[in-house]
C-alpha positions in Angstrom: 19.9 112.2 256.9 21.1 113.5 260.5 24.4 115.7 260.4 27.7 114.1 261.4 31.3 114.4 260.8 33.0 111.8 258.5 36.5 112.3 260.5 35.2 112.2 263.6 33.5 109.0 263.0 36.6 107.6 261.2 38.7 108.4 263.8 36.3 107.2 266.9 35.8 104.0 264.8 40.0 104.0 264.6 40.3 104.1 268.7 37.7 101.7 269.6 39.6 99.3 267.1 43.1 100.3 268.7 41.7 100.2 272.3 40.8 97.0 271.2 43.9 95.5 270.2 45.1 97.0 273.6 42.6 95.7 275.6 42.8 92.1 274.0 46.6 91.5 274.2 48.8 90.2 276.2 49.8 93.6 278.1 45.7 93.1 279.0 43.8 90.2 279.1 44.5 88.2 276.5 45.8 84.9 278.5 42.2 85.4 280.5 39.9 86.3 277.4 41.2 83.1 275.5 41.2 80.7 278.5 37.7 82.1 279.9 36.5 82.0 276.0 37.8 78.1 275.3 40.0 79.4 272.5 43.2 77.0 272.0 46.1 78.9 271.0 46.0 77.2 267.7 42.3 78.5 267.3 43.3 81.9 268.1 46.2 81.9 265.2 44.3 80.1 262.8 41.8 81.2 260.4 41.6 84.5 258.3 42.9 87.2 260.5 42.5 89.8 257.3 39.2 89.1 257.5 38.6 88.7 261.1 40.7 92.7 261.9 39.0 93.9 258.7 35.6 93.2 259.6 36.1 93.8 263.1 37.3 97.6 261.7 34.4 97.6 259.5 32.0 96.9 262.7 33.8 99.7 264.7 32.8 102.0 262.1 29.5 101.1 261.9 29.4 101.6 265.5 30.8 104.8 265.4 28.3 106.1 262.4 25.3 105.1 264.2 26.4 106.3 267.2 27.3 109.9 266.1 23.5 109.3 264.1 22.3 109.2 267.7 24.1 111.7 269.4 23.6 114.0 266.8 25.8 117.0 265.5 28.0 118.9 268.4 27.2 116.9 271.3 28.0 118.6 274.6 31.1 116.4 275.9 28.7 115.2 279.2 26.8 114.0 276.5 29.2 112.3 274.7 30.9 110.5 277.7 27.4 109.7 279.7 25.8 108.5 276.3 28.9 106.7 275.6 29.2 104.9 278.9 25.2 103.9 279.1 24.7 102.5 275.7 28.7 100.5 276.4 27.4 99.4 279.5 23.8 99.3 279.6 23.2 98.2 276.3 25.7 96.2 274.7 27.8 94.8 278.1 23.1 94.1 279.5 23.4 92.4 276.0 26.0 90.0 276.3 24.9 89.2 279.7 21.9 87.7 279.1 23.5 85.9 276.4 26.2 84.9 278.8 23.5 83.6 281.3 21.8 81.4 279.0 25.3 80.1 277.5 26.7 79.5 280.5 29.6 81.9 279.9 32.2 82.7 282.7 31.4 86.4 284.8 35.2 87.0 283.9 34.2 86.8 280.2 31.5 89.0 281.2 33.8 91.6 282.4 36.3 91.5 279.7 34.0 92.0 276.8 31.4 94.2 278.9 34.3 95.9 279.9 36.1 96.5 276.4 32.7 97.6 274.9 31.4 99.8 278.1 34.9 102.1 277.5 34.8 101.7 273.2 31.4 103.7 273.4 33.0 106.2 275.8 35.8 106.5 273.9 33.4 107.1 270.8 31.2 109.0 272.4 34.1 111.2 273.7 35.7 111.7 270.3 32.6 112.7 268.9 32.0 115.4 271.5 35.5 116.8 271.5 35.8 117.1 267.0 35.5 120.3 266.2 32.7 121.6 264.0 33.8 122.5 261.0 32.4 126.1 259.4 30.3 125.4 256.4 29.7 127.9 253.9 26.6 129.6 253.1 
């Protein structure tokens, strides 16, 4: 198995989910993601949100894992950010466009949850590159 480091994933996996809960209240757009997503306000209140925020964090750390998988140990910070920014916006935000096409979805959804996952991978991407390596022993 590639190298990584646990704390650096938990912590990445830790902002993405807080930049989340930034990005998705009402300081940001959470009037716009729920109207633009056809979510009542009852809908949004209702069902498990234990389970809803604690799979959410277990999918952020997921994310984070594989991400620091593919980036591999001590990434240079360009490649941290750059990697970071591509696979947010390239491959998860391309993602959920063509979904978004063939569902009919709004561009403003588009750009809200393109948007939020296009800055978690930077944000993971730059945690990972700025840890520090810790010394192992020999």
């Amino acid at each position: 198995m590639p190298e990584f480091n646990i704390w650096a994933v938990l912590t990445a996996a830790i902002a993405s989910f807080a930049l989340g809960g930034v990005w998705y209240s009402p300081l940001l757009f959470a009037k716009a993601w729920q109207r633009e997503a056809g979510l009542s306000d009852e809908q949004v209140q209702g069902g498990n949100v234990g389970l809803i925020f604690g799979l959410a964090f277990v999918l952020c750390v997921i994310a984070s894992f594989v991400f620091a998988m593919f980036l591999g140990p001590r990434p240079p910070l360009a490649l941290g950010l750059g990697a970071g920014f591509a696979a947010g916006l390239c491959w998860v935000a391309a993602s959920f466009g063509i979904n978004y096409l063939f569902e009919r979805k709004s561009l403003k959804l588009f750009l809200i949850n393109g948007g939020y996952h296009t800055l978690q991978f930077t944000l993971i991407g730059l945690i990972l590159a700025l840890w520090p390596v810790a010394e192992t022993a020999s």
